[in-house]
PDB file of N, H, CA, C and O in Angstrom:
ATOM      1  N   UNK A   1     -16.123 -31.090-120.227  1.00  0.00           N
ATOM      2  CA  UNK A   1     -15.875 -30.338-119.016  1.00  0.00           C
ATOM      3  C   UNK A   1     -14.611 -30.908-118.368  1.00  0.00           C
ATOM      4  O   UNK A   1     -14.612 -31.986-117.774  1.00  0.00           O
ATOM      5  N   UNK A   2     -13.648 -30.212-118.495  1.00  0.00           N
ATOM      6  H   UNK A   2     -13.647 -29.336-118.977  1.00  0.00           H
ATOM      7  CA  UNK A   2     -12.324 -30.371-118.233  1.00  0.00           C
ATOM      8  C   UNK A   2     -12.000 -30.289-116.635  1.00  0.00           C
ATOM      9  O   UNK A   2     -11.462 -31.078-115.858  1.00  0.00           O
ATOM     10  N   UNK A   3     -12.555 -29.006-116.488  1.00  0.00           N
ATOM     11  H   UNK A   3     -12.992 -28.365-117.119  1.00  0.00           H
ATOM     12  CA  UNK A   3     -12.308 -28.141-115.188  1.00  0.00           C
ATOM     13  C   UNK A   3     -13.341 -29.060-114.227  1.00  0.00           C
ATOM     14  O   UNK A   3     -14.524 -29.150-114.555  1.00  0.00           O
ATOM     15  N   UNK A   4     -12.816 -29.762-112.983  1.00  0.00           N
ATOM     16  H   UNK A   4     -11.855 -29.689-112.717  1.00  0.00           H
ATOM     17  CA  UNK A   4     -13.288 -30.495-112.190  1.00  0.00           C
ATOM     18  C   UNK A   4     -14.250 -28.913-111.065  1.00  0.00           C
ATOM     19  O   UNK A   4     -15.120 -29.347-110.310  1.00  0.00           O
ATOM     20  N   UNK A   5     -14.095 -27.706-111.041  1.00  0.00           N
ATOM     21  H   UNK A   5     -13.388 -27.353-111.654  1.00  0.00           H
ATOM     22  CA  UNK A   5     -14.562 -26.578-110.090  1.00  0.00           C
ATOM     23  C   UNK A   5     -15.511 -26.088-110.920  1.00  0.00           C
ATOM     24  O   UNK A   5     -16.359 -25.414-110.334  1.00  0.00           O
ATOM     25  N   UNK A   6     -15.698 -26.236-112.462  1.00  0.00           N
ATOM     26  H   UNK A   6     -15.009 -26.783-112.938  1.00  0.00           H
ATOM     27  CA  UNK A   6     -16.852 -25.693-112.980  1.00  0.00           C
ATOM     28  C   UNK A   6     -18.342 -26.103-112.883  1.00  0.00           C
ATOM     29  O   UNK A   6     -19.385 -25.457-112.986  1.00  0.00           O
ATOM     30  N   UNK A   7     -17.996 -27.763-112.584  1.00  0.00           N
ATOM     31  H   UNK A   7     -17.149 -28.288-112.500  1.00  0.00           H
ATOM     32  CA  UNK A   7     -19.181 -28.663-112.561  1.00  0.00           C
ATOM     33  C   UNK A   7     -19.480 -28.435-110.668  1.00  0.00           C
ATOM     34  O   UNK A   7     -20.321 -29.160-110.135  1.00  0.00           O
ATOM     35  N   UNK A   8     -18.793 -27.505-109.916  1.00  0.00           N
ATOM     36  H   UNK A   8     -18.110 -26.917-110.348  1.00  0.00           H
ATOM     37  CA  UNK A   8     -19.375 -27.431-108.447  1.00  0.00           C
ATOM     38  C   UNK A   8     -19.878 -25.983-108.055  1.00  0.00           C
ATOM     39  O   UNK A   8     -19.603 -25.251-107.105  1.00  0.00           O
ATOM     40  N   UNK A   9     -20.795 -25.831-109.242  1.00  0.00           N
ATOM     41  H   UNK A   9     -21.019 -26.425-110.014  1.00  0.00           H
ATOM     42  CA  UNK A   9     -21.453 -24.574-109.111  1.00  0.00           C
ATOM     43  C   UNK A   9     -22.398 -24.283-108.739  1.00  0.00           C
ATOM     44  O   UNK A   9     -23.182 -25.215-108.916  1.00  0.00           O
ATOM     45  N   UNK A  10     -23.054 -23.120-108.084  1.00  0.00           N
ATOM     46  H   UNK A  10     -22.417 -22.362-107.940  1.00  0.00           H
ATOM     47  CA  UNK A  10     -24.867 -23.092-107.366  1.00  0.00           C
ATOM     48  C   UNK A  10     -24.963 -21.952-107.699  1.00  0.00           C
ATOM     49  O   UNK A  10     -23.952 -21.318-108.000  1.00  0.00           O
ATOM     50  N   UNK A  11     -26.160 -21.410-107.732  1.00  0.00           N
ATOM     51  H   UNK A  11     -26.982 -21.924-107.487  1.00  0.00           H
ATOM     52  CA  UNK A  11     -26.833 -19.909-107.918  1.00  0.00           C
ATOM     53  C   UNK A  11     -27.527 -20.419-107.226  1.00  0.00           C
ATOM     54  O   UNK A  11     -27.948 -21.574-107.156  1.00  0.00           O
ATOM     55  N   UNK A  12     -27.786 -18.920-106.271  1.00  0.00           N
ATOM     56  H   UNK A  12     -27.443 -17.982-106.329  1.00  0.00           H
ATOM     57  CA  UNK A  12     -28.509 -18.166-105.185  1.00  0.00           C
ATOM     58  C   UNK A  12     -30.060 -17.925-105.643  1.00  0.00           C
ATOM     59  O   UNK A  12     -30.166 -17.212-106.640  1.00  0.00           O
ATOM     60  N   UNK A  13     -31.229 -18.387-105.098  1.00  0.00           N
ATOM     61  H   UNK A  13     -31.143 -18.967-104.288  1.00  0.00           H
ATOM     62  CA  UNK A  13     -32.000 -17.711-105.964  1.00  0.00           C
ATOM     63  C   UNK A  13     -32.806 -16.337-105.353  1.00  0.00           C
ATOM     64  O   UNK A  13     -32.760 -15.611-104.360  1.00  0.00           O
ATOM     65  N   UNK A  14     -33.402 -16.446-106.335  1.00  0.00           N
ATOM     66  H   UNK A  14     -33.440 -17.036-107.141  1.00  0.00           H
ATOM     67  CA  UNK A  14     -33.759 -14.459-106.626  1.00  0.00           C
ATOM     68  C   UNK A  14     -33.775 -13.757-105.128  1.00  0.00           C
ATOM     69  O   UNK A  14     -34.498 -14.471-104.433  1.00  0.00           O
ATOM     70  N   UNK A  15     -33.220 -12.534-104.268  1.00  0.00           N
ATOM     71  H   UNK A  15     -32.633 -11.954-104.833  1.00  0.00           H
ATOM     72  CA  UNK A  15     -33.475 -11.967-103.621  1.00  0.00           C
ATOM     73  C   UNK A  15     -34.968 -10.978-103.692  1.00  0.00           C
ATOM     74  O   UNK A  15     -35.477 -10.808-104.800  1.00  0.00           O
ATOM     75  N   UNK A  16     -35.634 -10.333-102.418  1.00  0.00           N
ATOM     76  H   UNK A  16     -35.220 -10.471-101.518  1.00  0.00           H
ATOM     77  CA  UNK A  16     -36.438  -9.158-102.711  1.00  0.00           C
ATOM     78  C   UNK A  16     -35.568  -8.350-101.695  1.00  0.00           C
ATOM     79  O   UNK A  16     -34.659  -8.817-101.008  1.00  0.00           O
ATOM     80  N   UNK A  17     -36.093  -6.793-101.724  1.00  0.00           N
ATOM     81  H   UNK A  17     -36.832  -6.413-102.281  1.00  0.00           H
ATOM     82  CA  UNK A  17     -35.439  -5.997-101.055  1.00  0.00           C
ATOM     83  C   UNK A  17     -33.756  -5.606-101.128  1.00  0.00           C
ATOM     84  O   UNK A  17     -32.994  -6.273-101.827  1.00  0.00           O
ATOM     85  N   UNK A  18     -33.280  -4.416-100.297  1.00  0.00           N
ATOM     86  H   UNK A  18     -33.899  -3.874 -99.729  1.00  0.00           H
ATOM     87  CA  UNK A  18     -32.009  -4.509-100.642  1.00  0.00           C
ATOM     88  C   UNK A  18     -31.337  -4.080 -99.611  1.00  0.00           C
ATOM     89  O   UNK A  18     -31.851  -3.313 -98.797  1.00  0.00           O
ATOM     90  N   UNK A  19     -30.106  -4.514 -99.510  1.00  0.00           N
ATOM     91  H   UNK A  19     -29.689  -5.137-100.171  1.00  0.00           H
ATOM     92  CA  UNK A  19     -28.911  -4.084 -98.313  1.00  0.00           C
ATOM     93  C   UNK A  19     -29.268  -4.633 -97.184  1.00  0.00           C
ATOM     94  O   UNK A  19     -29.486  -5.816 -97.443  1.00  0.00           O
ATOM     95  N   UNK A  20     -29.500  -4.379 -95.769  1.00  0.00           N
ATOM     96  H   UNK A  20     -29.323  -3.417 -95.558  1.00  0.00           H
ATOM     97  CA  UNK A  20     -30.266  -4.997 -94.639  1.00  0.00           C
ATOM     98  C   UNK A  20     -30.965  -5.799 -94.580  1.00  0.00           C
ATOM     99  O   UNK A  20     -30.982  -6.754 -93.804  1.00  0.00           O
ATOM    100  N   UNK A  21     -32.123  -5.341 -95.961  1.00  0.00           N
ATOM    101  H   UNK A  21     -32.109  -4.565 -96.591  1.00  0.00           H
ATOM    102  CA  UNK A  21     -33.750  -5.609 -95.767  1.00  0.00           C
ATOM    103  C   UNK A  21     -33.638  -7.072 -97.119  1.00  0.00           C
ATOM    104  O   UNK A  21     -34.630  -7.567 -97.653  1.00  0.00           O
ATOM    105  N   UNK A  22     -32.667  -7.349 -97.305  1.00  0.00           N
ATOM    106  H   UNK A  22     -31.861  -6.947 -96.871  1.00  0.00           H
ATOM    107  CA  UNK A  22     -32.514  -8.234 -98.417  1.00  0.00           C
ATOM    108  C   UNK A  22     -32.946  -9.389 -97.997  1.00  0.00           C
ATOM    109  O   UNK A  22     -32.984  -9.633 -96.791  1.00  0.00           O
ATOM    110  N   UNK A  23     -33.285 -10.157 -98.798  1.00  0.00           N
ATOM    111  H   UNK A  23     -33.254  -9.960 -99.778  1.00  0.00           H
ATOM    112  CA  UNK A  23     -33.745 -11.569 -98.216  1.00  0.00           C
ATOM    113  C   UNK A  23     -33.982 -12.627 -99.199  1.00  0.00           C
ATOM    114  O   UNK A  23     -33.712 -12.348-100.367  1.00  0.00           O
ATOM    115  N   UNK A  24     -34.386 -13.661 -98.965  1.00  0.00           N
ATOM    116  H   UNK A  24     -34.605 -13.888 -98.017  1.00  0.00           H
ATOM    117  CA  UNK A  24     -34.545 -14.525-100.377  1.00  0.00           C
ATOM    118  C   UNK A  24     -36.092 -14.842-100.501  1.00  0.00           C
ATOM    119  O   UNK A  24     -36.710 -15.221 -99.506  1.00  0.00           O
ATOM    120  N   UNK A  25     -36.718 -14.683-101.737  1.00  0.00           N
ATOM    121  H   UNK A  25     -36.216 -14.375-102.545  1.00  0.00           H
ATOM    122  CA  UNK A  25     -37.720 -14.744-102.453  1.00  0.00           C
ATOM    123  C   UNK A  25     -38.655 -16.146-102.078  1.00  0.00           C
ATOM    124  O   UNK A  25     -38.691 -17.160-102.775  1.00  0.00           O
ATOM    125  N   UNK A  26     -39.356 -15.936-100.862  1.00  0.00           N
ATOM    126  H   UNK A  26     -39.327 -15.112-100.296  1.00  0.00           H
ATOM    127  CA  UNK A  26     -40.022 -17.223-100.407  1.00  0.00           C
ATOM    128  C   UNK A  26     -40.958 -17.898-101.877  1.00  0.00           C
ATOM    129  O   UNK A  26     -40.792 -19.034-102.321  1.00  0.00           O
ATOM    130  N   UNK A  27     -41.610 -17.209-102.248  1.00  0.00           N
ATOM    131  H   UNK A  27     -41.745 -16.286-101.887  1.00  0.00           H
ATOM    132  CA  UNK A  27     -41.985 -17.443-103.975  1.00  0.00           C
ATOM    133  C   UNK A  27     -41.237 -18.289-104.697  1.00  0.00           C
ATOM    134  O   UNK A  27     -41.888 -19.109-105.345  1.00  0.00           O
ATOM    135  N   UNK A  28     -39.805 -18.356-104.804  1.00  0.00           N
ATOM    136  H   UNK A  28     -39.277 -17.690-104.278  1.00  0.00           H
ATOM    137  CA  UNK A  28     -38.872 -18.712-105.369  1.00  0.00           C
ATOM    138  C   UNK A  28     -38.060 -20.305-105.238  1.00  0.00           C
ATOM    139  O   UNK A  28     -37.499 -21.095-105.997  1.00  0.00           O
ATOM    140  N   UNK A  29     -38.349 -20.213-103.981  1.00  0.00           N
ATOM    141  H   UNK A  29     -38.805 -19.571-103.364  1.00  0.00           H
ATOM    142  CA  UNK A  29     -38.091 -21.228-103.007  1.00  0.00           C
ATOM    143  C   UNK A  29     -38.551 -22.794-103.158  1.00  0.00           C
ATOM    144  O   UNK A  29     -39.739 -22.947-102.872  1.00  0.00           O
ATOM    145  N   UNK A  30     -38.116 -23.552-103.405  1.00  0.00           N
ATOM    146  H   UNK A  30     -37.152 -23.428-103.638  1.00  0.00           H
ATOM    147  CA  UNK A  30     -38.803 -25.033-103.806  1.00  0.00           C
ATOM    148  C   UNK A  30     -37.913 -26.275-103.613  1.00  0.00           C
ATOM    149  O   UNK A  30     -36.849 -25.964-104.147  1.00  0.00           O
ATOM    150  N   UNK A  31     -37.824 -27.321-103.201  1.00  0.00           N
ATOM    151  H   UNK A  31     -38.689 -27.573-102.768  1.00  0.00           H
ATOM    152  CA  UNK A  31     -37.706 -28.508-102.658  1.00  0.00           C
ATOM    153  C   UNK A  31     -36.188 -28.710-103.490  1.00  0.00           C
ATOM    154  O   UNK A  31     -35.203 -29.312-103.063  1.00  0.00           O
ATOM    155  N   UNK A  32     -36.294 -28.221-104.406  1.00  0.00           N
ATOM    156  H   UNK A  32     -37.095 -27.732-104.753  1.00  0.00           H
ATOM    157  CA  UNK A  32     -34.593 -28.241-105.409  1.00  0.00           C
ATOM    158  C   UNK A  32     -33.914 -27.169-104.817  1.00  0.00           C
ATOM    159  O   UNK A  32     -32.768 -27.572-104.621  1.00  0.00           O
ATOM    160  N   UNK A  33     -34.042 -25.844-104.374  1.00  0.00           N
ATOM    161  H   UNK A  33     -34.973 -25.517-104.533  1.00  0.00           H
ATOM    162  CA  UNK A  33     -33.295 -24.839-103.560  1.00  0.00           C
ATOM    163  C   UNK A  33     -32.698 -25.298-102.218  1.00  0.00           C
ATOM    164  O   UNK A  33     -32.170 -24.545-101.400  1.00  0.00           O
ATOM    165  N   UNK A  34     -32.886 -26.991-102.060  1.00  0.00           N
ATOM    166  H   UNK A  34     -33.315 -27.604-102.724  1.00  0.00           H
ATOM    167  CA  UNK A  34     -33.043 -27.239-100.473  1.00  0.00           C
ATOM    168  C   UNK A  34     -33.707 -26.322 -99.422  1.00  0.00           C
ATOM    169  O   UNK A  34     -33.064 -25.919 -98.452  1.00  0.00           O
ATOM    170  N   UNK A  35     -35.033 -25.988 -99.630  1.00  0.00           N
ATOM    171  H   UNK A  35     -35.555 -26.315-100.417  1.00  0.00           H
ATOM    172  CA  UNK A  35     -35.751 -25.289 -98.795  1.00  0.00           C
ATOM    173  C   UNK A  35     -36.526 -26.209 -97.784  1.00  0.00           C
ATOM    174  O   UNK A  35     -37.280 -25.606 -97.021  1.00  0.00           O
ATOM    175  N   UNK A  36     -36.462 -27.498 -97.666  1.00  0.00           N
ATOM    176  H   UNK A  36     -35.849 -27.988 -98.285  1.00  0.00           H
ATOM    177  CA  UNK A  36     -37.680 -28.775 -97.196  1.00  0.00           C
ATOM    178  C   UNK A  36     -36.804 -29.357 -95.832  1.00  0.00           C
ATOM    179  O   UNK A  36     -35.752 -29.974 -95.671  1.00  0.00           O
ATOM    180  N   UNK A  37     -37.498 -28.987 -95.261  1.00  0.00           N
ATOM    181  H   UNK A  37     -38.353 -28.485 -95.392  1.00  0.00           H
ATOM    182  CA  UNK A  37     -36.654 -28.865 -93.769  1.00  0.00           C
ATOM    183  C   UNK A  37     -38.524 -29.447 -92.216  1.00  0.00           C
ATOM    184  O   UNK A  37     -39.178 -28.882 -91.339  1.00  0.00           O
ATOM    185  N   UNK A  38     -38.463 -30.604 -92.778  1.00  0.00           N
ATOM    186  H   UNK A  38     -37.931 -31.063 -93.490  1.00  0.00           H
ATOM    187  CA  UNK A  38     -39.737 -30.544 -92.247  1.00  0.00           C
ATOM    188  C   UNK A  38     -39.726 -30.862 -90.433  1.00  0.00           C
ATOM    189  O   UNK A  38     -40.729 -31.100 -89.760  1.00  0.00           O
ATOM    190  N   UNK A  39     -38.168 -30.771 -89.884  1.00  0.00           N
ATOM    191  H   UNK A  39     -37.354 -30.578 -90.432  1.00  0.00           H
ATOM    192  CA  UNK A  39     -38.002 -30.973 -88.136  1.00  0.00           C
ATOM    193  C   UNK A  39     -37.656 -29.580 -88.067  1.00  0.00           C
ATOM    194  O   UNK A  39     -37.297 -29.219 -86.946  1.00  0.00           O
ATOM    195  N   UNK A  40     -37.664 -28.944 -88.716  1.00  0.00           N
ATOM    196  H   UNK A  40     -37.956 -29.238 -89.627  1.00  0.00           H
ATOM    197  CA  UNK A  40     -37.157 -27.311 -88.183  1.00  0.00           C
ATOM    198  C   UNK A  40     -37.412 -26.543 -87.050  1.00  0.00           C
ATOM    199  O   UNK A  40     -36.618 -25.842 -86.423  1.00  0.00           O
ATOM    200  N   UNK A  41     -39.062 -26.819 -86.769  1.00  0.00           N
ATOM    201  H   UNK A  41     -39.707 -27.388 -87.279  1.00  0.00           H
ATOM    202  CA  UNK A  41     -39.525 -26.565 -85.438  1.00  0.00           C
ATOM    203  C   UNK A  41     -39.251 -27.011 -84.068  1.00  0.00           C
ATOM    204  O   UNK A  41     -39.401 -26.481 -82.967  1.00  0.00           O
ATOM    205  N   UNK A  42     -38.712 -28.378 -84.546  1.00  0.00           N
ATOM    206  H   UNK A  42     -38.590 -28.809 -85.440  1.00  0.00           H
ATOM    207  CA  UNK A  42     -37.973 -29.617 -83.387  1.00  0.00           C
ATOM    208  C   UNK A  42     -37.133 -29.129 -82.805  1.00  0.00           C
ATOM    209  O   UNK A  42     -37.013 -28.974 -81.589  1.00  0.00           O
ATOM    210  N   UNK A  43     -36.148 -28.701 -84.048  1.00  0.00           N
ATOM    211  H   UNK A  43     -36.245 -28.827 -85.036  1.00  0.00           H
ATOM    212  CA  UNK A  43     -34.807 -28.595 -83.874  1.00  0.00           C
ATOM    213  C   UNK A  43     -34.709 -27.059 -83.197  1.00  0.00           C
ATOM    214  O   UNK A  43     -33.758 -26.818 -82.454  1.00  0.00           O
ATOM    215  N   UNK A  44     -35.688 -26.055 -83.465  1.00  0.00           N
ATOM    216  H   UNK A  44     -36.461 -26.251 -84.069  1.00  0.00           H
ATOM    217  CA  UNK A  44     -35.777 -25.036 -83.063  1.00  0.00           C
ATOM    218  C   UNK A  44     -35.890 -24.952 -81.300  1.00  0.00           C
ATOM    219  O   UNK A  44     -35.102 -24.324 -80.593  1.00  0.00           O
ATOM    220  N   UNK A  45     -37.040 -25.729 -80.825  1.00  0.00           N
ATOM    221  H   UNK A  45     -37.680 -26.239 -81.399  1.00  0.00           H
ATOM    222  CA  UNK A  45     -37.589 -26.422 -79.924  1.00  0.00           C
ATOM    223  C   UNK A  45     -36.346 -26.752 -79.215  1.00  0.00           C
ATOM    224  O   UNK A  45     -36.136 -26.009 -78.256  1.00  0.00           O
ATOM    225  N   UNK A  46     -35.607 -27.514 -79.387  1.00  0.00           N
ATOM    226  H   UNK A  46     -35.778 -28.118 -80.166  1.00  0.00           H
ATOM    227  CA  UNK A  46     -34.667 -28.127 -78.669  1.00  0.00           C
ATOM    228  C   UNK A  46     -33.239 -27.223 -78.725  1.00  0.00           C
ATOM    229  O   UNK A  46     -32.588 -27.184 -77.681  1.00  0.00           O
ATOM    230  N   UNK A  47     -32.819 -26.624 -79.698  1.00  0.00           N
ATOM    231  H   UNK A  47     -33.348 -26.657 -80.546  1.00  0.00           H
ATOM    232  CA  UNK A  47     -31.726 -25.408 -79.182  1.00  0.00           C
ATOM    233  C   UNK A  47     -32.284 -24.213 -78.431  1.00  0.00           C
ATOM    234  O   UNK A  47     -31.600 -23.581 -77.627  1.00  0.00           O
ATOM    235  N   UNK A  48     -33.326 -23.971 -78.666  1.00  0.00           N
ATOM    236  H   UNK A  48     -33.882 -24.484 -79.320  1.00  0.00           H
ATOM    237  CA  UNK A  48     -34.035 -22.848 -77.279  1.00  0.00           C
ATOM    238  C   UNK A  48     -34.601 -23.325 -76.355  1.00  0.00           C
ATOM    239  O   UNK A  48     -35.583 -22.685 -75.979  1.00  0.00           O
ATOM    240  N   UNK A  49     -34.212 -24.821 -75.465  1.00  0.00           N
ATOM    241  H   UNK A  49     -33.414 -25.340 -75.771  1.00  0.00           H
ATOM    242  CA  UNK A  49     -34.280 -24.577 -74.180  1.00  0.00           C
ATOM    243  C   UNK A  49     -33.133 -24.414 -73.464  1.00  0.00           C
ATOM    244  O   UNK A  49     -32.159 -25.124 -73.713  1.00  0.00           O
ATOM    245  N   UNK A  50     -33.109 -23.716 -72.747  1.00  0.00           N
ATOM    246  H   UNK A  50     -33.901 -23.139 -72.545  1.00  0.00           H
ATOM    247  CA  UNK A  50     -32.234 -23.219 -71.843  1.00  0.00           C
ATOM    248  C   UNK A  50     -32.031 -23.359 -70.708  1.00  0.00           C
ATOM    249  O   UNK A  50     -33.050 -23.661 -70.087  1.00  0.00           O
ATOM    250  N   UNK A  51     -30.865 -23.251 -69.939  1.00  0.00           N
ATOM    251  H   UNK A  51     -30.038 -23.006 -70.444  1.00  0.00           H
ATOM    252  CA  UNK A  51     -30.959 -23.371 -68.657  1.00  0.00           C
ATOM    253  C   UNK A  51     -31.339 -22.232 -67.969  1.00  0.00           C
ATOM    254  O   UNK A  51     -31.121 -21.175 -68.560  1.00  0.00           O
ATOM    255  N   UNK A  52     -31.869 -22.168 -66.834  1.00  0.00           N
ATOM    256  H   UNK A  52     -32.046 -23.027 -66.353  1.00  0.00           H
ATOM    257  CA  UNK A  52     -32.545 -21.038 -66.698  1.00  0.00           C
ATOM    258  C   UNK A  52     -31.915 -19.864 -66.081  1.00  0.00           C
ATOM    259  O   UNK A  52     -31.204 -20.022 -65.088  1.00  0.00           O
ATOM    260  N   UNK A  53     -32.132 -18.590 -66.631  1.00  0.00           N
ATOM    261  H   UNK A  53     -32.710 -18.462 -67.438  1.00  0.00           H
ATOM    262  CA  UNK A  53     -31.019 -17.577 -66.488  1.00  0.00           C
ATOM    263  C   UNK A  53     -30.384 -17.546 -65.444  1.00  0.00           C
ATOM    264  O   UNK A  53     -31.226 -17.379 -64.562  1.00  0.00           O
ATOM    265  N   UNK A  54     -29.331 -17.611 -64.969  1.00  0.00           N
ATOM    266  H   UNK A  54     -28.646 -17.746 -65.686  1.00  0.00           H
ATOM    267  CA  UNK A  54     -28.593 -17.323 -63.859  1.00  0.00           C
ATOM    268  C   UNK A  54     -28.310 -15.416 -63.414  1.00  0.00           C
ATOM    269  O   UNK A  54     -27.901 -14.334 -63.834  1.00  0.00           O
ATOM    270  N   UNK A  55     -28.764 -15.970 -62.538  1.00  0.00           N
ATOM    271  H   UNK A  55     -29.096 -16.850 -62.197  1.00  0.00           H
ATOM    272  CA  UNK A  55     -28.457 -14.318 -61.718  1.00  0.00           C
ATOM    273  C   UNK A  55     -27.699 -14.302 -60.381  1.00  0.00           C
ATOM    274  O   UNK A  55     -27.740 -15.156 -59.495  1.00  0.00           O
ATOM    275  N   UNK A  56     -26.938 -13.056 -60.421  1.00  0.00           N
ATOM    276  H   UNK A  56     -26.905 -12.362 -61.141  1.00  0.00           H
ATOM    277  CA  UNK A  56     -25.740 -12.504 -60.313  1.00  0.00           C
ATOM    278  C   UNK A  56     -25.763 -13.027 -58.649  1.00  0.00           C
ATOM    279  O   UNK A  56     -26.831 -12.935 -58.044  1.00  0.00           O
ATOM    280  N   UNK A  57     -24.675 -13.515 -58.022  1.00  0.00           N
ATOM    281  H   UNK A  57     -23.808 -13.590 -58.513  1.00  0.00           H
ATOM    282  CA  UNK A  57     -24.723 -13.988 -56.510  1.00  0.00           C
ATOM    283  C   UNK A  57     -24.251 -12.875 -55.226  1.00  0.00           C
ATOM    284  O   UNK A  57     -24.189 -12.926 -53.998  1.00  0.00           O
ATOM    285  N   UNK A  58     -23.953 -11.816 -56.345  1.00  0.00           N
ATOM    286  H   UNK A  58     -24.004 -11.774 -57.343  1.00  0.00           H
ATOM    287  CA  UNK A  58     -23.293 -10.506 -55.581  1.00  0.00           C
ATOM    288  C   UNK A  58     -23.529  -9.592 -56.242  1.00  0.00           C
ATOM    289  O   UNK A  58     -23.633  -9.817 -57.448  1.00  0.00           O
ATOM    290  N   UNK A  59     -23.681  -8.439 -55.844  1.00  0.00           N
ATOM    291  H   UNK A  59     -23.596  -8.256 -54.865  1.00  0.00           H
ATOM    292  CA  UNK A  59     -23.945  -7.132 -56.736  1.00  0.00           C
ATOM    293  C   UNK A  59     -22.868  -6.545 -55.935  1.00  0.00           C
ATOM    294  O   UNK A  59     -22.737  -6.611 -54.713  1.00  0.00           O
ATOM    295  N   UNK A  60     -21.903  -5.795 -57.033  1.00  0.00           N
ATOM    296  H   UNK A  60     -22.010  -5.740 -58.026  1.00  0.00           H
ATOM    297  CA  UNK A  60     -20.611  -4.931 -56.842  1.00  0.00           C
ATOM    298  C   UNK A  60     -21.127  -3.537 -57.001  1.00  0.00           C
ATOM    299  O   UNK A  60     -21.802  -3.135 -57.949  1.00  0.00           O
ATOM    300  N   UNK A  61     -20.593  -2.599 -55.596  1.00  0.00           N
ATOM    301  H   UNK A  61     -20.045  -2.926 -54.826  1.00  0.00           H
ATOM    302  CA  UNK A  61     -21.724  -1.385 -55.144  1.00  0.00           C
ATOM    303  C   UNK A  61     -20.927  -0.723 -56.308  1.00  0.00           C
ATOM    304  O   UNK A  61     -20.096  -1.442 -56.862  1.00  0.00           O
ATOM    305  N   UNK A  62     -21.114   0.886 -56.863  1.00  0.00           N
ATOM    306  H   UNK A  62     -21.789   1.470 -56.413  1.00  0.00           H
ATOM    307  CA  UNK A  62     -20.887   1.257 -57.986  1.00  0.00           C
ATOM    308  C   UNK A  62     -19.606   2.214 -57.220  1.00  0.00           C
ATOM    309  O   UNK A  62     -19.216   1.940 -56.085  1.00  0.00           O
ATOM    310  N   UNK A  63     -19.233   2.962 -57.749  1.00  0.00           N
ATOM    311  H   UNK A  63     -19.550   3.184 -58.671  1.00  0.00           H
ATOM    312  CA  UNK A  63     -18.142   3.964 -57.245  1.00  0.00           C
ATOM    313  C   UNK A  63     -18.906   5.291 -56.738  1.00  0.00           C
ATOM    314  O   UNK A  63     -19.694   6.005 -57.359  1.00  0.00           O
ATOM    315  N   UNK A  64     -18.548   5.372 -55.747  1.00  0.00           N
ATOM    316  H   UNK A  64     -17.909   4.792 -55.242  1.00  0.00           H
ATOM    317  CA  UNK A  64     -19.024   6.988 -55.270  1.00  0.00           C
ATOM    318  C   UNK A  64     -19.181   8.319 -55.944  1.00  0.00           C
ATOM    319  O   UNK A  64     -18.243   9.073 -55.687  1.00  0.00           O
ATOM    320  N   UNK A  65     -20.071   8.808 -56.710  1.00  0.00           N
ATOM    321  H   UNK A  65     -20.833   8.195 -56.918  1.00  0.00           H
ATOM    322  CA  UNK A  65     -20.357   9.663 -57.430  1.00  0.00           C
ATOM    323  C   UNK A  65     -20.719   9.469 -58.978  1.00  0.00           C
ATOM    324  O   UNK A  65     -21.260  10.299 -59.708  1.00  0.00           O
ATOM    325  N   UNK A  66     -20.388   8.465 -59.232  1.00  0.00           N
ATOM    326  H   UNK A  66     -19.949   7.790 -58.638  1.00  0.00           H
ATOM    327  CA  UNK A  66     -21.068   7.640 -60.621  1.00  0.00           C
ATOM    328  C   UNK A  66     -22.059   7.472 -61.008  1.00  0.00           C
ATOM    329  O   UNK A  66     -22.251   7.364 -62.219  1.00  0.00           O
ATOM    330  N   UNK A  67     -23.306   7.368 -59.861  1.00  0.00           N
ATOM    331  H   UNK A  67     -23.150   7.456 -58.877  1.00  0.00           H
ATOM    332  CA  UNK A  67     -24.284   7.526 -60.180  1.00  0.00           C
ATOM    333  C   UNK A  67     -24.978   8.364 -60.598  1.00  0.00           C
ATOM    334  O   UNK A  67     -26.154   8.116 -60.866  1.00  0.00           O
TER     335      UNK A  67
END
């Protein structure tokens, strides 16, 4: 193996569904696919808290007849 870009290869594994609805084959899926993600919920946990929505300090009246 000559080519140093041949040996940095991956396949995708198997999709179900198609176009939109495409997705990857939870079946398929195993600890060699890097699927093993065992803080995921943590990490989920901690990018969805939020500060809490801010609302608007003025409301701008609309234009006369727009409504």
């Amino acid at each position: 193996m000559t080519d140093p870009l041949e040996r940095a290869t991956s396949n995708p594994p198997p999709t179900l569904g198609e176009g939109c609805l495409s997705r990857y084959d939870p079946e398929a899926m195993s600890e060699e696919t890097g699927t093993d993600f065992p803080d995921a919920a943590e990490l989920w946990n901690e990018l969805n808290r939020s500060a809490p929505i801010s609302t608007p300090t003025h409301v701008i009246p609309a234009k006369a007849g727009t409504q």
